[in-house]
Structures are given as C-alpha cells and as structure tokens.
C-alpha positions in Angstrom: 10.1 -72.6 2.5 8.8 -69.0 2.5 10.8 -66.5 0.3 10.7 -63.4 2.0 10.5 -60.4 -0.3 12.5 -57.6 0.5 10.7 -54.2 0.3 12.4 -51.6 -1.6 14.6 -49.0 -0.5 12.6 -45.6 -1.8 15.4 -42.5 -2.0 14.0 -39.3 -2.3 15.9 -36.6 -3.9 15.9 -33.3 -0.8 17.6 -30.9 -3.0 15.7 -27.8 -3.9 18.2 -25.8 -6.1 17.2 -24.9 -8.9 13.9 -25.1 -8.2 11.2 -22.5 -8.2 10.8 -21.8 -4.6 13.4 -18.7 -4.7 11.3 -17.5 -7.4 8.0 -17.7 -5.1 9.7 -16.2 -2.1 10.7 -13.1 -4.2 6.9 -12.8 -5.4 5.7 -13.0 -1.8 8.2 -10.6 -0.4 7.0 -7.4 1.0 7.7 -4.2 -1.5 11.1 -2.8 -1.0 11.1 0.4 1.3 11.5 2.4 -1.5 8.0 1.5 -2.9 7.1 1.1 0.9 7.4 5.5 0.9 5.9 6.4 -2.5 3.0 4.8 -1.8 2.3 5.4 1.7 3.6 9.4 1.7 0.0 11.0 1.6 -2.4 7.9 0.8 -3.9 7.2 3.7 -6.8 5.2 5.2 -8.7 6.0 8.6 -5.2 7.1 9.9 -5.6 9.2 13.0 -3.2 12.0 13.8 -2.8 12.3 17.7 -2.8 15.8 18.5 -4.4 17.2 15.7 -8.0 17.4 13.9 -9.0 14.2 12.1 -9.5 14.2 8.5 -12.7 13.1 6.8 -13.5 9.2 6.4 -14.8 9.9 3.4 -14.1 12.1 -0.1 -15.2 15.6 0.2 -15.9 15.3 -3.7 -18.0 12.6 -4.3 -18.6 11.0 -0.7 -17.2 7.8 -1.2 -14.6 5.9 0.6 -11.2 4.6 0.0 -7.7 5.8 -0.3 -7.8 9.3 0.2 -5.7 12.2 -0.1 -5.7 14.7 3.3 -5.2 17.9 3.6 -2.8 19.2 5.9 -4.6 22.7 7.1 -8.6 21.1 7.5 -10.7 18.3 8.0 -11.0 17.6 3.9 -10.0 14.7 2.1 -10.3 13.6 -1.8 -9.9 10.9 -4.0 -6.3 11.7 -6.5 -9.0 11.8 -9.0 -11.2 14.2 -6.9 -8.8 17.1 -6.4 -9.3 20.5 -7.8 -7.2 19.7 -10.3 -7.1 16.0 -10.8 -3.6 14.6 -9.2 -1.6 11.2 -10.0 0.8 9.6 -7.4 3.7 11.3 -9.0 2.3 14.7 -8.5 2.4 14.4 -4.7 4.5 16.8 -2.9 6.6 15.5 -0.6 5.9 17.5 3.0 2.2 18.8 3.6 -0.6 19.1 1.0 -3.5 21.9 1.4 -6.7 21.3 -0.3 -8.0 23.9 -3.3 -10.0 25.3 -0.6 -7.5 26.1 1.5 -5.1 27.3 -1.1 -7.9 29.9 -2.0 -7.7 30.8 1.7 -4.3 31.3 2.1 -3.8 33.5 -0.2 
C-alpha cells in the first residue's frame, strides 16, 4: 500500500500594518504645495514666456548653466550666487525681480 503524503497547507500572513510601506510612500510623495511655490517662484530653467522676450539660457555672470534667476525688465539671467549682490532663496521677492543693471537704469 502506498501512503500518500499530504502536502502542507502554506498560510501567508497579507497584513501590511505596521509595516514600513506608509513610511516609503511619505518619502516618495511629491513636496507639499507650499514647498511646491518657494522653490519654483523665480528659479527657473529654459522656461519660455509667451508674449514676451526670452531670458538668457545661460548666467550673464559666469556663462554657465543651471537654475537661474531672471530678470523681469531684460534678457539677463544669474546664478543666486551671481547677482550683484549675492542673493539666497529667502531673499527673493515675491512679484518681479530687475537685474543690477536694470536697477541702475531705472533710476
């Protein structure tokens, strides 16, 4: 006589709470809106503005590339670190920004 052997049963456990994965999803989540608006008010990479002259692709300063600051009034645009004098994300005004050159202009 052959003894068959059963095969066992294998339970696997579904439940997730108390896991990590809420942890992950909050890590991977877009920024919140209000970072969202600090750091999109002025930085700005090859944007075009229909309607209007098109700023620089490049610093005005030092000729490189990259996240740059432009001005409102001409074609210029400049590094934070590249403006006449240096600026930091917290010293953006909100509304339009005028380069040094312009500001000399102006008044």
């Amino acid at each position: 006589m052959w003894n068959k052997m059963e095969t066992p049963t294998i339970v696997y456990d579904l439940d997730t709470s108390g896991g990590l994965m809420e942890q992950i999803q909050t890590l991977l989540a877009p920024p919140k809106s209000e970072d969202v608006e600090k750091r999109s008010r002025k930085l700005v990479r090859d944007v075009r503005r229909s309607g209007r002259a098109t700023n620089h692709d490049t610093c005005d300063s030092c000729r490189e590339g990259g996240d740059l600051l432009c001005c409102d009034h001409c074609p210029a645009a400049f590094h934070l670190q590249c403006c006449n004098p240096p600026l930091s994300e917290e010293m953006l005004p909100p509304g339009e920004w005028m380069c040094h050159r312009c500001n000399v202009r102006k008044k």
